[in-house]
N, CA and C atoms as an extended XYZ file, in Angstrom:
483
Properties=species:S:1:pos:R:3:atomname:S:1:resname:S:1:resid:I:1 pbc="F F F"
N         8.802      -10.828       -7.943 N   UNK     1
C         9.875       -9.866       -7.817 CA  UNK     1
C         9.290       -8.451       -7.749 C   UNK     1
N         9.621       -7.518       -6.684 N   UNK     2
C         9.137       -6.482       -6.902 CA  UNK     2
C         9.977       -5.291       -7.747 C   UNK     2
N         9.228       -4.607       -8.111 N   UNK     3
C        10.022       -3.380       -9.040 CA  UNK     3
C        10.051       -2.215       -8.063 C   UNK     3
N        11.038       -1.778       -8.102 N   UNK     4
C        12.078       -1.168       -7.027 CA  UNK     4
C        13.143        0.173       -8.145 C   UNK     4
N        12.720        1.163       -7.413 N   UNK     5
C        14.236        2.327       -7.546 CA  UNK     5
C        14.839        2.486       -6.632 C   UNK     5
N        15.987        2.213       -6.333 N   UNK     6
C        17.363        2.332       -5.780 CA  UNK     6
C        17.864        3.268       -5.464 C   UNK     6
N        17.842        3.813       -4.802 N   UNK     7
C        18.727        5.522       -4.807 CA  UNK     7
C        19.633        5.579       -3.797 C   UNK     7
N        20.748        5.254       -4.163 N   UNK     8
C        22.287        5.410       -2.738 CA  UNK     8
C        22.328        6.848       -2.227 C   UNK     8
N        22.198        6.966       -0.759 N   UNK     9
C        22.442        8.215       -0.610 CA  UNK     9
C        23.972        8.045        0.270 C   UNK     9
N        24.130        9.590        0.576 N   UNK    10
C        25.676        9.695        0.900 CA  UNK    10
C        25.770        9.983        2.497 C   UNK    10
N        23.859        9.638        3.331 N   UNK    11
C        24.288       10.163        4.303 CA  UNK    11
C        24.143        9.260        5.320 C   UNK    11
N        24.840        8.651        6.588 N   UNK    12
C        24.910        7.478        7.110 CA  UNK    12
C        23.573        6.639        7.519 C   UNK    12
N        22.589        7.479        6.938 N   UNK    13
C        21.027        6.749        6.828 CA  UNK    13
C        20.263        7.638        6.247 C   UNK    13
N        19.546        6.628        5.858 N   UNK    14
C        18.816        8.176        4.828 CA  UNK    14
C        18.027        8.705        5.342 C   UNK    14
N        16.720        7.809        6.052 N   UNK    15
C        16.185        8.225        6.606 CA  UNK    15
C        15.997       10.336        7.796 C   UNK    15
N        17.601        9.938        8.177 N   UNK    16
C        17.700       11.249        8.694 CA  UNK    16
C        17.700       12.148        8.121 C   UNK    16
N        17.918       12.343        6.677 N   UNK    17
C        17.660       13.588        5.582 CA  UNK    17
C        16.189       13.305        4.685 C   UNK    17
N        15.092       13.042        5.383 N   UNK    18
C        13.684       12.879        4.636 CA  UNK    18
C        13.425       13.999        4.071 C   UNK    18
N        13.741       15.323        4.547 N   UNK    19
C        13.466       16.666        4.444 CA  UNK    19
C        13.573       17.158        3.224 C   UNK    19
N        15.043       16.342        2.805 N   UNK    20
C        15.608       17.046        1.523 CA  UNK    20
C        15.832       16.279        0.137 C   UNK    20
N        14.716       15.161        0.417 N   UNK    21
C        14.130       13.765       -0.423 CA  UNK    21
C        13.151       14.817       -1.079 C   UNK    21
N        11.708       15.097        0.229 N   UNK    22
C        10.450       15.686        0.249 CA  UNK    22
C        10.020       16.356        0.496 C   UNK    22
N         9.309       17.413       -0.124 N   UNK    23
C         8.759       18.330        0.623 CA  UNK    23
C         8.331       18.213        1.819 C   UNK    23
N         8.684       18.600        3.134 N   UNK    24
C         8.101       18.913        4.198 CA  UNK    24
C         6.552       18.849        4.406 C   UNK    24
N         5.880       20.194        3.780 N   UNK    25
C         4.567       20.422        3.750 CA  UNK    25
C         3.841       19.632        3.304 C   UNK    25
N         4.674       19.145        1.598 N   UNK    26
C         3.829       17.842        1.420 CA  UNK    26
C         3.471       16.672        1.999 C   UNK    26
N         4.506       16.599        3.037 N   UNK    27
C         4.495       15.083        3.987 CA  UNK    27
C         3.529       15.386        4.750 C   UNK    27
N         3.781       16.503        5.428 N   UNK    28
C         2.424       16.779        6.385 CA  UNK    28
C         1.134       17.143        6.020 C   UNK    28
N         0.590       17.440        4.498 N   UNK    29
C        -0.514       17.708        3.948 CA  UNK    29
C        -1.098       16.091        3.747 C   UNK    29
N        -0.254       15.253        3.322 N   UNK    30
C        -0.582       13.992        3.017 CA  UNK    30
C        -0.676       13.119        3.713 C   UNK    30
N         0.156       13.012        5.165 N   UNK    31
C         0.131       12.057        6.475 CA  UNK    31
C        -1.533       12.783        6.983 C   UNK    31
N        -1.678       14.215        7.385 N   UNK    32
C        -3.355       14.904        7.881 CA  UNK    32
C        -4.108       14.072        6.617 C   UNK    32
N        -3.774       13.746        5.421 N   UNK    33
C        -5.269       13.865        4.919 CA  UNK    33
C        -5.233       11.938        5.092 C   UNK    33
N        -4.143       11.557        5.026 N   UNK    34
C        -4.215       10.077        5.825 CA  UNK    34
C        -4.501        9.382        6.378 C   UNK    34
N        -4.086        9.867        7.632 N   UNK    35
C        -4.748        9.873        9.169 CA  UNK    35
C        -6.036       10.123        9.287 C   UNK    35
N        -6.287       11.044        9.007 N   UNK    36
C        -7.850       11.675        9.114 CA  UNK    36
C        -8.576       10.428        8.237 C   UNK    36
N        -8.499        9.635        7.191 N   UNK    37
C        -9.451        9.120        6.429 CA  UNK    37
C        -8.888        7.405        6.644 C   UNK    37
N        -8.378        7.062        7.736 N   UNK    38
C        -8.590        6.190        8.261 CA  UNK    38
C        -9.342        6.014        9.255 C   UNK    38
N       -10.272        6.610       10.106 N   UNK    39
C       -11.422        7.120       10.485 CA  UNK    39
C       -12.592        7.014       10.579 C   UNK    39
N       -12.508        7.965        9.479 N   UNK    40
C       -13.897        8.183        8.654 CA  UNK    40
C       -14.815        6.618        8.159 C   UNK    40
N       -16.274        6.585        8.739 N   UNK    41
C       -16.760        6.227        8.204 CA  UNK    41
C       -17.235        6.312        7.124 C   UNK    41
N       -16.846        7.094        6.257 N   UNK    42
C       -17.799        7.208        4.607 CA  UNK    42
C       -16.755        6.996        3.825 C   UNK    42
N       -17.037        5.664        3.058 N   UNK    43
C       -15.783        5.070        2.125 CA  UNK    43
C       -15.930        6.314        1.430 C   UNK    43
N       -17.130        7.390        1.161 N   UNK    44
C       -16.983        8.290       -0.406 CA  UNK    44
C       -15.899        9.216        0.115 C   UNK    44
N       -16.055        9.496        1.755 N   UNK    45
C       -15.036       10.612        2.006 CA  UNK    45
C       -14.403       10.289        1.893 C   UNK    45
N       -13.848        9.126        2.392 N   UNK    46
C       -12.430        8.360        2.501 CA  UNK    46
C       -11.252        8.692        1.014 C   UNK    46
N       -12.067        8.020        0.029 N   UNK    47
C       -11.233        7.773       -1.326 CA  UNK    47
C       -11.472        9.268       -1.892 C   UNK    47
N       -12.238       10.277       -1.350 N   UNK    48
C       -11.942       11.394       -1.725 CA  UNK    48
C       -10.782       11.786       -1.399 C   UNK    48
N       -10.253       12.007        0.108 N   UNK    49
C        -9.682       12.248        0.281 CA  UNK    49
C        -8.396       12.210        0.005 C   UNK    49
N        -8.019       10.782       -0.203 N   UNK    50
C        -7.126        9.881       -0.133 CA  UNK    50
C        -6.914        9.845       -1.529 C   UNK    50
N        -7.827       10.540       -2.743 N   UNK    51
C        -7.136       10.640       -4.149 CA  UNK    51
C        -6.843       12.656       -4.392 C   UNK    51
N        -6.647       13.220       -3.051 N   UNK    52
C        -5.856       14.714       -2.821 CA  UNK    52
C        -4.733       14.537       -2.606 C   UNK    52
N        -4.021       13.216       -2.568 N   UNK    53
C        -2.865       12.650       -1.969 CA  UNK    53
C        -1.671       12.578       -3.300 C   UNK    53
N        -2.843       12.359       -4.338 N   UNK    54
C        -2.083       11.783       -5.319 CA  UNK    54
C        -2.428       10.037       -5.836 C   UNK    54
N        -2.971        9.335       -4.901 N   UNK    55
C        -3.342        8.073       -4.693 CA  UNK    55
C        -4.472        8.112       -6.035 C   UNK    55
N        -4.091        6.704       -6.907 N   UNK    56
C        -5.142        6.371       -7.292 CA  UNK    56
C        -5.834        5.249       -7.378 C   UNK    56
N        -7.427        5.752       -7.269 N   UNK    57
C        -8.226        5.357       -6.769 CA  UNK    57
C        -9.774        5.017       -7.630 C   UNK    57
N        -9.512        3.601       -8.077 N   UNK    58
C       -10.826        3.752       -9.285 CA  UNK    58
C       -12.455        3.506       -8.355 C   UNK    58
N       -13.382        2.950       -9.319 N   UNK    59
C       -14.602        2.854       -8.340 CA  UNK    59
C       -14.515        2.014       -7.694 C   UNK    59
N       -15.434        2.041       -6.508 N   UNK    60
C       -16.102        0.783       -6.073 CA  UNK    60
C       -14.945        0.691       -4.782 C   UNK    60
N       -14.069        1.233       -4.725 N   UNK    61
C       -12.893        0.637       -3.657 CA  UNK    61
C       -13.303        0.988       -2.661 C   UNK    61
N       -13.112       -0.215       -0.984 N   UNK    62
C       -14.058        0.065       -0.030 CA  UNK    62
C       -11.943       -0.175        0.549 C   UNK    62
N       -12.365        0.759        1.442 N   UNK    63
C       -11.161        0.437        2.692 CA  UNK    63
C       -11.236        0.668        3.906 C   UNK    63
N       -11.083       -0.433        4.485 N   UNK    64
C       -11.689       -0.244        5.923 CA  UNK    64
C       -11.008        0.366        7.232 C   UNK    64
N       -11.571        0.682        8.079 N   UNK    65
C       -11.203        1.262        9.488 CA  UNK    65
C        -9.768        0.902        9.678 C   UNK    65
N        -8.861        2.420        9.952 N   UNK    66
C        -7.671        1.854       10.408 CA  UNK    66
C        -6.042        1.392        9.345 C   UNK    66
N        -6.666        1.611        7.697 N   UNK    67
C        -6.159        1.106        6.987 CA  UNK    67
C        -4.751        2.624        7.192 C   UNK    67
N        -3.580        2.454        6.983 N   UNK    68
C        -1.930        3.236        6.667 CA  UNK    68
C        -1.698        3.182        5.316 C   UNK    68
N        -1.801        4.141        4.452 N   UNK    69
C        -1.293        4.005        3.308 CA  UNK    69
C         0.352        5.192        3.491 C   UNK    69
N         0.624        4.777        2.535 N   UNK    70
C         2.550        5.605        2.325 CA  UNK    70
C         2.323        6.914        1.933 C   UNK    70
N         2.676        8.266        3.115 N   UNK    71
C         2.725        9.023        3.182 CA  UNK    71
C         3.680       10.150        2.412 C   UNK    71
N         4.332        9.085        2.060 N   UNK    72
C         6.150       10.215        1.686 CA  UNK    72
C         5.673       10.208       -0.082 C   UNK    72
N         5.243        8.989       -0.365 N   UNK    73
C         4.762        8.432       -1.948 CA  UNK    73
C         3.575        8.222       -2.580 C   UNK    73
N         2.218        8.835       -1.870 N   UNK    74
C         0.969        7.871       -2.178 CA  UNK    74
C         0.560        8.179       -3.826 C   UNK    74
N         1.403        9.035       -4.376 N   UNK    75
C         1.196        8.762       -5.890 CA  UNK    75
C         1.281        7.892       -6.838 C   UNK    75
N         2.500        6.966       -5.870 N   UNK    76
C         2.710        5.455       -6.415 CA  UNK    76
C         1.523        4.184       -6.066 C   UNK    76
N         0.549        4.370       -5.245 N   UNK    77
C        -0.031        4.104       -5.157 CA  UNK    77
C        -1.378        3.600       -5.764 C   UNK    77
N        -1.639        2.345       -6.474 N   UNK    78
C        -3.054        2.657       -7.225 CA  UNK    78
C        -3.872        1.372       -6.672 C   UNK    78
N        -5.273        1.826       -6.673 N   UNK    79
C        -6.470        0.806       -5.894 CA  UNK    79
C        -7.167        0.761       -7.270 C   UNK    79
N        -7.175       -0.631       -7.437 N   UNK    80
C        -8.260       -0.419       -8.538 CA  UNK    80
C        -9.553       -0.922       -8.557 C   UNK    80
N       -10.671       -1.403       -9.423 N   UNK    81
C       -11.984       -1.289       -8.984 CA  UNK    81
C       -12.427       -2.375       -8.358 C   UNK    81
N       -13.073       -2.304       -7.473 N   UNK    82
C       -14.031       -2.821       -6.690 CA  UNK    82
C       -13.152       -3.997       -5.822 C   UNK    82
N       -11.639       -3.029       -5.353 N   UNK    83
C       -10.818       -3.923       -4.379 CA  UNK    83
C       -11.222       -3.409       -3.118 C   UNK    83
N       -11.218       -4.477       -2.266 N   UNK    84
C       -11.256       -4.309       -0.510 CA  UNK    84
C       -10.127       -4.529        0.774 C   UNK    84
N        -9.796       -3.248        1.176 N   UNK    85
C        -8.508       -3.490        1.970 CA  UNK    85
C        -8.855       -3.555        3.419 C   UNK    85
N        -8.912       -4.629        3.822 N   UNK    86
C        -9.180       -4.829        5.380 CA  UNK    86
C        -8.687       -3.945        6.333 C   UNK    86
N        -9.502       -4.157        7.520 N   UNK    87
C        -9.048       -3.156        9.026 CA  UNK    87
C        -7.615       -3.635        9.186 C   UNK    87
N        -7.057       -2.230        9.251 N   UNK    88
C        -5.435       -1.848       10.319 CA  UNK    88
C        -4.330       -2.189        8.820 C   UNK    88
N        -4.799       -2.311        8.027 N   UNK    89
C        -3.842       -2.747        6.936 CA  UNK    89
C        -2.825       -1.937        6.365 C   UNK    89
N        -1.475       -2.017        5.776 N   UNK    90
C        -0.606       -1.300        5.582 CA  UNK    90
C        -0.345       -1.332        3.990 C   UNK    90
N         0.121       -0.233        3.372 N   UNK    91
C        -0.157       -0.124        2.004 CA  UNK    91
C         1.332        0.841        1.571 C   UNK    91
N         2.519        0.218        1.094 N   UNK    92
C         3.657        1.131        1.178 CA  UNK    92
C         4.287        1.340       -0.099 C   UNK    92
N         4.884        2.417       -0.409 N   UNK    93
C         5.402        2.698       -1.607 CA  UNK    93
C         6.782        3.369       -1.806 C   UNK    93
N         7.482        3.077       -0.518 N   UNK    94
C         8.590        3.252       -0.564 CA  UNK    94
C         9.727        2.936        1.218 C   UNK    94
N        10.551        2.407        1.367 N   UNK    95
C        11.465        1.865        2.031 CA  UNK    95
C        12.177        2.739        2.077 C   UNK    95
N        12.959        3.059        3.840 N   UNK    96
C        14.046        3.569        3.714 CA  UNK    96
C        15.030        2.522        4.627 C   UNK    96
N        16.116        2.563        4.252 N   UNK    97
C        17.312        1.848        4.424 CA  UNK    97
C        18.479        2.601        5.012 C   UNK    97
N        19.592        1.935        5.125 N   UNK    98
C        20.462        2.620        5.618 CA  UNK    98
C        21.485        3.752        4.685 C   UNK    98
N        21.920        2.986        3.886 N   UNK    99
C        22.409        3.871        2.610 CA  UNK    99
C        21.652        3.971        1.570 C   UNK    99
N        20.341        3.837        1.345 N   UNK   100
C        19.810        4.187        0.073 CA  UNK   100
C        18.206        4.041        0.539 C   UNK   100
N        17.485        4.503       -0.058 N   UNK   101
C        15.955        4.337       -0.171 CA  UNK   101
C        15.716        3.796       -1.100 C   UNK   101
N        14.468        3.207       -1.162 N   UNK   102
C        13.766        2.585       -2.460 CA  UNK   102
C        12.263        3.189       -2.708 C   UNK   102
N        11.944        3.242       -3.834 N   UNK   103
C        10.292        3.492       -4.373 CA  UNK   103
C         9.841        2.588       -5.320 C   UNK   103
N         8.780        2.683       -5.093 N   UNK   104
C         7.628        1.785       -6.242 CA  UNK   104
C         5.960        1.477       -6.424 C   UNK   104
N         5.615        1.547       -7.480 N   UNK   105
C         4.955        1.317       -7.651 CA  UNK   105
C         4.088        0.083       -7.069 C   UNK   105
N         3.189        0.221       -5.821 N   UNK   106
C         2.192       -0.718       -5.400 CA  UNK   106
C         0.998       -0.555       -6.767 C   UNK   106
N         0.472       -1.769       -6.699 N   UNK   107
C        -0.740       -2.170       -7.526 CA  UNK   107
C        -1.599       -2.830       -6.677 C   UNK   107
N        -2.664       -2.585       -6.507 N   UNK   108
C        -3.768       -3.580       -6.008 CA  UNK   108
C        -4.934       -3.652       -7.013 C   UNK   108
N        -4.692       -4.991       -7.720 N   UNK   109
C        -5.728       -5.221       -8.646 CA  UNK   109
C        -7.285       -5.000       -8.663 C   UNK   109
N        -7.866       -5.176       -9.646 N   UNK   110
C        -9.374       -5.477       -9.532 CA  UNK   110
C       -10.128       -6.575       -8.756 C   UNK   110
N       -10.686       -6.552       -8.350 N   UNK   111
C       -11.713       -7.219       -7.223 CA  UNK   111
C       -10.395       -8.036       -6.599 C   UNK   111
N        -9.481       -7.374       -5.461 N   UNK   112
C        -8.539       -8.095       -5.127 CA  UNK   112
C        -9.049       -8.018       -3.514 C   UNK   112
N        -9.256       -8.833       -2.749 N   UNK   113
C        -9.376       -8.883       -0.941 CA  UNK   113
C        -7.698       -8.807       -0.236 C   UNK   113
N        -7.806       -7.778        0.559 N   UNK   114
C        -6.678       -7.474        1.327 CA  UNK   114
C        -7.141       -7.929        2.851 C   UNK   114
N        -6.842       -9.000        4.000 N   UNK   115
C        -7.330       -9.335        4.509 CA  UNK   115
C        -6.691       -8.329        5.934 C   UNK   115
N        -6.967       -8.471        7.014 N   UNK   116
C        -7.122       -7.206        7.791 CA  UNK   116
C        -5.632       -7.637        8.500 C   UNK   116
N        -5.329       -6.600        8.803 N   UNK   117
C        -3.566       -6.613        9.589 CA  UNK   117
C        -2.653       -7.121        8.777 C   UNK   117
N        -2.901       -6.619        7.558 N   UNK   118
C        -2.099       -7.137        6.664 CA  UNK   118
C        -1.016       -6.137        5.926 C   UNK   118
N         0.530       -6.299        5.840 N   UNK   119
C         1.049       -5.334        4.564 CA  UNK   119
C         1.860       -5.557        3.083 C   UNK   119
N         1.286       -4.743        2.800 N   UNK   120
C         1.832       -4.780        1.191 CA  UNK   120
C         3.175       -3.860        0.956 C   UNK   120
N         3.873       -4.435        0.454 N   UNK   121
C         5.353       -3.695        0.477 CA  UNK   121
C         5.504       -3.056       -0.787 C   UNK   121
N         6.222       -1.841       -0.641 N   UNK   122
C         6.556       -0.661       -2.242 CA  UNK   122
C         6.726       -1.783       -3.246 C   UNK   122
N         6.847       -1.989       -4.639 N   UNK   123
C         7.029       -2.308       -5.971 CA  UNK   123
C         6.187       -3.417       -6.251 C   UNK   123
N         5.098       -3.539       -5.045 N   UNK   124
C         4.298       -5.318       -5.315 CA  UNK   124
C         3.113       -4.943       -6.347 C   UNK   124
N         2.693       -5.574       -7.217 N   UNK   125
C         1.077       -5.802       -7.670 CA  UNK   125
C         0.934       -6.926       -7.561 C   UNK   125
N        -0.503       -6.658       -7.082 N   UNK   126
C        -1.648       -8.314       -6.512 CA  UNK   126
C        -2.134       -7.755       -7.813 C   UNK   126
N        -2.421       -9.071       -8.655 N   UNK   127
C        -3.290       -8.752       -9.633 CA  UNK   127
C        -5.096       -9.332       -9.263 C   UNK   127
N        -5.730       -9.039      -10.591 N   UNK   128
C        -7.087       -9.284      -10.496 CA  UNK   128
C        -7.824      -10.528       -9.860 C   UNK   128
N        -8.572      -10.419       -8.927 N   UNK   129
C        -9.205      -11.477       -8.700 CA  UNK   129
C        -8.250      -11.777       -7.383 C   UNK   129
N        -7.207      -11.890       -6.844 N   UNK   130
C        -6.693      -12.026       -5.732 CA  UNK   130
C        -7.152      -12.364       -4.332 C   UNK   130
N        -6.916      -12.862       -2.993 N   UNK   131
C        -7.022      -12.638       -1.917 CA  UNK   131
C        -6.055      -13.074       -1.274 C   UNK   131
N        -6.031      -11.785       -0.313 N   UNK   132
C        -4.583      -11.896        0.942 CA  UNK   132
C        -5.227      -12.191        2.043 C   UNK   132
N        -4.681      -13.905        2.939 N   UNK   133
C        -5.437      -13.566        4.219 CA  UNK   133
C        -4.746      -12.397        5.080 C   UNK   133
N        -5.716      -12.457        6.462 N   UNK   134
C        -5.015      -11.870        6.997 CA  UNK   134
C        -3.955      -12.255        7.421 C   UNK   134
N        -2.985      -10.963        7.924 N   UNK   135
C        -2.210      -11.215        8.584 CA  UNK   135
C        -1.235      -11.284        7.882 C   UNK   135
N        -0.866      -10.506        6.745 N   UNK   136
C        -0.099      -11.656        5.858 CA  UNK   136
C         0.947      -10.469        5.012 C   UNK   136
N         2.134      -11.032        5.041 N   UNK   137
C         3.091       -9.564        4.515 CA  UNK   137
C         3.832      -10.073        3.053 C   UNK   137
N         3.064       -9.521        1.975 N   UNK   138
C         3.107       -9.421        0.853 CA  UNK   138
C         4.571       -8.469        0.143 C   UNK   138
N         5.445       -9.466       -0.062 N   UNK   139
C         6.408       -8.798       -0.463 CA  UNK   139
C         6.963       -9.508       -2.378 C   UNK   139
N         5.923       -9.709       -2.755 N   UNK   140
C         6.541      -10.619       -4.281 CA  UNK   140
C         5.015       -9.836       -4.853 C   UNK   140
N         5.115      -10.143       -6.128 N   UNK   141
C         4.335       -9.752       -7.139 CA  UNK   141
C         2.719      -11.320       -7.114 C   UNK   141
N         1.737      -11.284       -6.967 N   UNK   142
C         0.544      -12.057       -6.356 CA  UNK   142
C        -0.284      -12.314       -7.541 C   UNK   142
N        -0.221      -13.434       -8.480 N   UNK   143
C        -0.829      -13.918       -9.537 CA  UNK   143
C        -2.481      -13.496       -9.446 C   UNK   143
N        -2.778      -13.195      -10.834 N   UNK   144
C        -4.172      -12.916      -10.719 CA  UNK   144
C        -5.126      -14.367      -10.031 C   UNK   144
N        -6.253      -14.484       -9.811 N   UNK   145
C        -7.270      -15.742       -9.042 CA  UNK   145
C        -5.997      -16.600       -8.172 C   UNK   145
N        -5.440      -15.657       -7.551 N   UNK   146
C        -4.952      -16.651       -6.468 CA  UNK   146
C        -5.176      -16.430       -4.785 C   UNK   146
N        -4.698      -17.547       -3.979 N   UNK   147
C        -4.767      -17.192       -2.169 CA  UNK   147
C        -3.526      -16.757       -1.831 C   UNK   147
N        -3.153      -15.748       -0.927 N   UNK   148
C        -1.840      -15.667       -0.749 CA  UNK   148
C        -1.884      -15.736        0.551 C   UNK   148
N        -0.939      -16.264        1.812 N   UNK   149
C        -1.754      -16.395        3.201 CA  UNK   149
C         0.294      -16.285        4.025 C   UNK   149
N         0.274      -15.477        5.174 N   UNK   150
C         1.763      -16.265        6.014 CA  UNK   150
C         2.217      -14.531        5.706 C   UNK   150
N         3.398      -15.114        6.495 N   UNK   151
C         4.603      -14.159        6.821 CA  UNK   151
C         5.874      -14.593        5.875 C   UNK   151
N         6.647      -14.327        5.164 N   UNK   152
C         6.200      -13.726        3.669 CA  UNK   152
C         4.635      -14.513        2.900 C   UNK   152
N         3.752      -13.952        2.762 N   UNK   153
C         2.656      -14.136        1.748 CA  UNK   153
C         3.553      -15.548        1.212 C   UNK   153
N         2.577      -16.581        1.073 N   UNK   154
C         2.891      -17.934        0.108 CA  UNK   154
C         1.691      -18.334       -0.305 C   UNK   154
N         1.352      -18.593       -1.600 N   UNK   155
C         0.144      -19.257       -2.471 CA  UNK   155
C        -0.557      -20.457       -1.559 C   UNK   155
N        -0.872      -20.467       -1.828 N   UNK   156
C        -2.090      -21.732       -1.331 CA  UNK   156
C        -3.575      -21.982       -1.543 C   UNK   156
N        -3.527      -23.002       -1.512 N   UNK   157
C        -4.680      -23.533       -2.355 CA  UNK   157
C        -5.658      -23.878       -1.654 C   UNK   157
N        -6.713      -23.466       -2.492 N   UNK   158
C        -8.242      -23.099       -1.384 CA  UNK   158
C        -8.726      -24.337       -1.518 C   UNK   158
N        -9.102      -25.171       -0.859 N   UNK   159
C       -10.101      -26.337       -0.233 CA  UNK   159
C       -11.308      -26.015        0.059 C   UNK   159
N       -12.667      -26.752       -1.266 N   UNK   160
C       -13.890      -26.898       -1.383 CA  UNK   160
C       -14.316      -27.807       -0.573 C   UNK   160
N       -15.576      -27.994       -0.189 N   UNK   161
C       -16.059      -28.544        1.090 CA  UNK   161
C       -16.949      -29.623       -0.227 C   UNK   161
């Protein structure tokens, strides 16, 4: 289940009033330092950057080429140590809807694999030890030492040779 805030707004989508959710400047200080550090080859620049955002970001976190993290929220955001988020991957911390938006807290555990073209939706934590294949859209909360694989993410069990 993900953990989710609710907020009804009054205007026939919310989306069309982002302005007066968020700071403006802040959206655009935080989408540039975004963009730009999906890029970058130097994971050190990268998670530098990307913890000016508000994002947090413990050691060891490698994220690769191409990765989108949530621009409007990346404070909700936390990477923790020595997780790996695959190429083109999506990382979100908040939904907008028609009458209401939502926020939340993403978690990406310790030594958790995010497999590439993959997204994680606002209020989820993958806990420790984790892996998402690719491809795979993570919308529930992801038991620590588990596989999560598909369109919604479903457990499955790894086969030793």
């Amino acid at each position: 289940m993900r953990k989710l805030l609710v907020i009804k707004t009054t205007t026939p989508n919310s989306l069309s009033k982002w302005h007066k959710i968020r700071n403006p400047f802040r959206i655009a200080f935080n989408f540039i330092l975004i963009f730009v550090s999906k890029y970058l080859p130097s994971l050190g620049l990268k998670r530098f950057l990307l913890r000016l955002t508000g994002m947090k970001i413990e050691k060891n976190v490698s994220i690769a080429t191409g990765v989108m993290f949530d621009f409007f929220w990346p404070e909700l955001i936390e990477l923790k140590e020595n997780c790996l988020i695959g190429l083109n991957s999506t990382v979100l911390s908040h939904e907008f809807l028609i009458s209401e938006y939502r926020t939340g807290k993403t978690i990406i555990g310790k030594n958790v694999l995010i497999g590439a073209n993959s997204t994680v939706l606002a209020g989820v934590e993958i806990k420790e030890n984790a892996v998402i294949g690719a491809m795979s859209l993570v919308n529930s909360v992801v038991p620590a030492n588990s596989f999560f694989v598909g369109v919604p993410a479903r457990q499955k069990q790894i086969k030793t040779l």
